[in-house]
N, C-alpha and C positions, 0 to 999 in steps of 0.2 A: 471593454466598457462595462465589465460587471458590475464598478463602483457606482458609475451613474445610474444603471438602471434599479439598483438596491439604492440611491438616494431617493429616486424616481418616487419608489413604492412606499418607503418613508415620507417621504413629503405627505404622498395622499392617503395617510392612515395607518399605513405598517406600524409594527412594533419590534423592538429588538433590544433588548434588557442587559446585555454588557459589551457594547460596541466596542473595541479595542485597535487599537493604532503605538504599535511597538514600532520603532524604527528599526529595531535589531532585525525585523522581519519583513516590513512592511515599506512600498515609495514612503515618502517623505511627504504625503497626503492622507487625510481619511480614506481608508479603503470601504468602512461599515463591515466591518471582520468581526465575530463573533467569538469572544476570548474561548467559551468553553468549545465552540468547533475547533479551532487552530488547536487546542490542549487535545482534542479525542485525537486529530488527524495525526498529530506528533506521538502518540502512543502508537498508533495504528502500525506508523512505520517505522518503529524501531521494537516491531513486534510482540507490543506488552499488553495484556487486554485491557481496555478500556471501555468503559459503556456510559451512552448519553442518556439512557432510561430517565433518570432523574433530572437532569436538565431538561426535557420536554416535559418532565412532569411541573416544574417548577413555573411553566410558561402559565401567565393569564390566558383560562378559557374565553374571556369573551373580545379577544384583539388577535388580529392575523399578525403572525410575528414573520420574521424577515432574518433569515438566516443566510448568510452570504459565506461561502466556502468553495470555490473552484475544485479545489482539489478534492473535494471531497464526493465526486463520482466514481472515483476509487473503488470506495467501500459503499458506496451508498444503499445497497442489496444490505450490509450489516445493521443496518439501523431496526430492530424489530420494534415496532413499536404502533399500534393501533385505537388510539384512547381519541387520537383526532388526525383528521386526515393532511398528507405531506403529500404537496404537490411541487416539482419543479419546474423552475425556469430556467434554461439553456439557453443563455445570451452568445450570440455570436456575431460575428461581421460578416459583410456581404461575402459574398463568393470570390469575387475577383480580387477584394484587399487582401484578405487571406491567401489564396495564390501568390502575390507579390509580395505579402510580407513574408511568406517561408521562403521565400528565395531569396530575398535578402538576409532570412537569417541563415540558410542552408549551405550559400556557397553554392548557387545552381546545382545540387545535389536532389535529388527528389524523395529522396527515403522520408527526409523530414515531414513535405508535406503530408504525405502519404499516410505516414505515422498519425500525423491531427487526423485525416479525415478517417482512418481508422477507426482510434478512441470515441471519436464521433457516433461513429456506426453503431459503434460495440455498446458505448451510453444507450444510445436511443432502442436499441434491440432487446437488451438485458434488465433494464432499468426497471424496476416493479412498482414502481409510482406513477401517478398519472402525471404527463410531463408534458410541456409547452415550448418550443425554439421561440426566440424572440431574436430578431434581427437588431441589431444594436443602434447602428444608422437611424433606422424609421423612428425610435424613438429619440435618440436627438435632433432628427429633422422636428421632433414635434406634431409627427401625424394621429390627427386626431383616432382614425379607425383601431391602428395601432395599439394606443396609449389604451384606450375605452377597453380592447379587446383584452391586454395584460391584466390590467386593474379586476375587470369583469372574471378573470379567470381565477387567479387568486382573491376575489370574492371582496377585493375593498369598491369603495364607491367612486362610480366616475361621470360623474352628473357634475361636478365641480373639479377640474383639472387641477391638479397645481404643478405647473410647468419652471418653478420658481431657480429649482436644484438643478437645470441642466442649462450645461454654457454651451449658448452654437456657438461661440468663437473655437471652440477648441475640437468642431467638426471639419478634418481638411480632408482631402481627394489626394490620395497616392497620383506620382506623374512619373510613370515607370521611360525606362529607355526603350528603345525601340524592340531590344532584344527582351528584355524583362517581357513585356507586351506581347510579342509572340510568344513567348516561353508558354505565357500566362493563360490565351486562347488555346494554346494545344493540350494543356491538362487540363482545363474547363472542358471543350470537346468530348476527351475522351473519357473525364470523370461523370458527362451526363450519360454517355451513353453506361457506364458501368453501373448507375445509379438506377 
């Protein structure tokens, strides 16, 4: 739900100066992708240097802009750049979805999951920016603490909501099998305690 929560922050003030929606790349929907990110991330990985220096510099100083790139916690340590400050947001889903949906995509395998909560780990560890988890849910449930708390962090104002960008129709509840379900409580268990 990266896209909603980057429509989210656009609605209430964000800025982002060349939004980009390739199909060759992208769902068949506005993602709020940021042409010159996807250009640095594809140099990154086909190993050729590339540097975003001048696209931060070219960002209006007086508007919080709104960069949306998943993959791009990769490199995110590569970015040197100190003229104004980069904070992240780490959208994820509840606990339990995540569990059920690596298993559905795994093949009851667990490497998979294991794999995400890794990456996870290793973000939130290594990361040299000051960074924020935002549970993806609470802000398409619309909770107010939430929403106030994101906005408040990335420094737009939230004295006036605008809730206008997010569809609860398209918030549904996994209804795992009974097995999925167990599966699900035994890696939760043992991933609090590892946690």
């Amino acid at each position: 739900m990266t896209s909603m929560v980057t429509k989210f922050l656009l609605d209430n003030g964000g800025y982002c100066p060349d939004l980009w929606d390739d199909p060759q790349y992208d769902l068949p929907y506005s993602r709020y992708e940021s042409y010159e990110i996807q250009k640095f991330l594809r140099k990154k990985w086909e190993f050729k240097n590339y540097d975003i220096t001048k696209y931060f510099d070219s960002l209006p100083e007086d508007k919080v802009c709104v960069i949306k790139a998943p993959r791009l916690i990769e490199f995110i340590n590569d970015i040197n750049y100190s003229k104004r400050p980069i904070k992240v947001v780490y959208v994820m889903r509840n606990p339990r979805d995540i569990i059920l949906s690596s298993i559905d995509k795994s093949g009851r395998t667990f490497d998979y999951y294991f794999n995400r909560i890794q990456s996870l780990y290793t973000f939130m560890v290594w990361c040299k920016f000051k960074q924020k988890v935002v549970i993806s849910e609470r802000i398409a449930q619309k909770r107010r603490f939430d929403c106030e708390d994101l906005l408040n962090y990335v420094e737009l104002d939230s004295q006036d909501i605008n809730f206008d960008g997010i569809d609860t129709k398209k918030i549904g509840e996994r209804k795992p099998t009974y097995l999925k379900y167990r599966i699900s409580i035994f890696l939760l268990k043992r991933l609090r305690k590892l946690f």
